[in-house]
N, C-alpha and C positions, 0 to 999 in steps of 0.2 A: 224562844220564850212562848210560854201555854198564856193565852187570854183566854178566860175566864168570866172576869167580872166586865160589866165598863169601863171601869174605870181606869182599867189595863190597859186601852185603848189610849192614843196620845188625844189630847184637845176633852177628855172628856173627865172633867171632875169634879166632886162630890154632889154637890147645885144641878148642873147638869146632866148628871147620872140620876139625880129624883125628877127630876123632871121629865126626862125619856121612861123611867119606871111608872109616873103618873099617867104616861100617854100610852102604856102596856106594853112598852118597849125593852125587853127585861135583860136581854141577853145581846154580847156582843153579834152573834148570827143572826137575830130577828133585826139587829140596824140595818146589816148588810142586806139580810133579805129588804127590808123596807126600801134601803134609801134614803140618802139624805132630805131632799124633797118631805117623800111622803112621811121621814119623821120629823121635819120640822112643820110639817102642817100638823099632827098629831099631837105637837107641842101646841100648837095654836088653839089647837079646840080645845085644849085642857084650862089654857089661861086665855082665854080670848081679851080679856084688858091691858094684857101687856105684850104685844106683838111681838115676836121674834126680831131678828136681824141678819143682816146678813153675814156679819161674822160668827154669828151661831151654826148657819147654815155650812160655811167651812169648816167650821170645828167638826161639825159631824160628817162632812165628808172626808176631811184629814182622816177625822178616827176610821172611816171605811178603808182609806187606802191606806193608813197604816203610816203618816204621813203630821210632820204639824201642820197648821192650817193656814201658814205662811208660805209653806213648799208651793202651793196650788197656783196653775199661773191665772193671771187676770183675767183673759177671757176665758179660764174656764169656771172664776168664781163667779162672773156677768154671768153666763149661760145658768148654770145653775139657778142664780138669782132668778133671772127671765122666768125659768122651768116654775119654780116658787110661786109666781105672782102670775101664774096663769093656772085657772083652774078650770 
């Protein structure tokens, strides 16, 4: 299967496909390149009144690994988190 869009990506849909576009995040390969991290900080500064979460933060690493974002085991959704909340 060709991904294309985001939203071809598992964990990532419609809502959160504008939302990574509002952070100039356009294309499945620029997430990848990014990272989950550094694209939910880029969500962050777009809407800085509504803080992200940490299941957002899975969701867009699911969508990196091609993955739901249930698959992801707990310490590696902590780590990430940690990653997140340190800048």
């Amino acid at each position: 299967m060709r991904v294309e869009k985001l939203t071809d990506l598992p964990n990532i849909g419609a809502v959160l496909a504008q939302k990574l576009v509002a952070a100039g995040i356009e294309t499945p390969a620029e997430l990848k390149r990014l990272g989950s991290v550094e694209a939910l900080r880029r969500i962050r500064e777009m809407s800085p009144e509504r803080l992200p979460c940490m299941s957002m933060l899975c969701a867009l690493e699911g969508a990196i690994q091609g993955i739901r974002w249930h698959g992801i085991p707990q310490n590696e959704r902590e780590g990430l988190w940690q990653s997140y909340q340190t800048e």
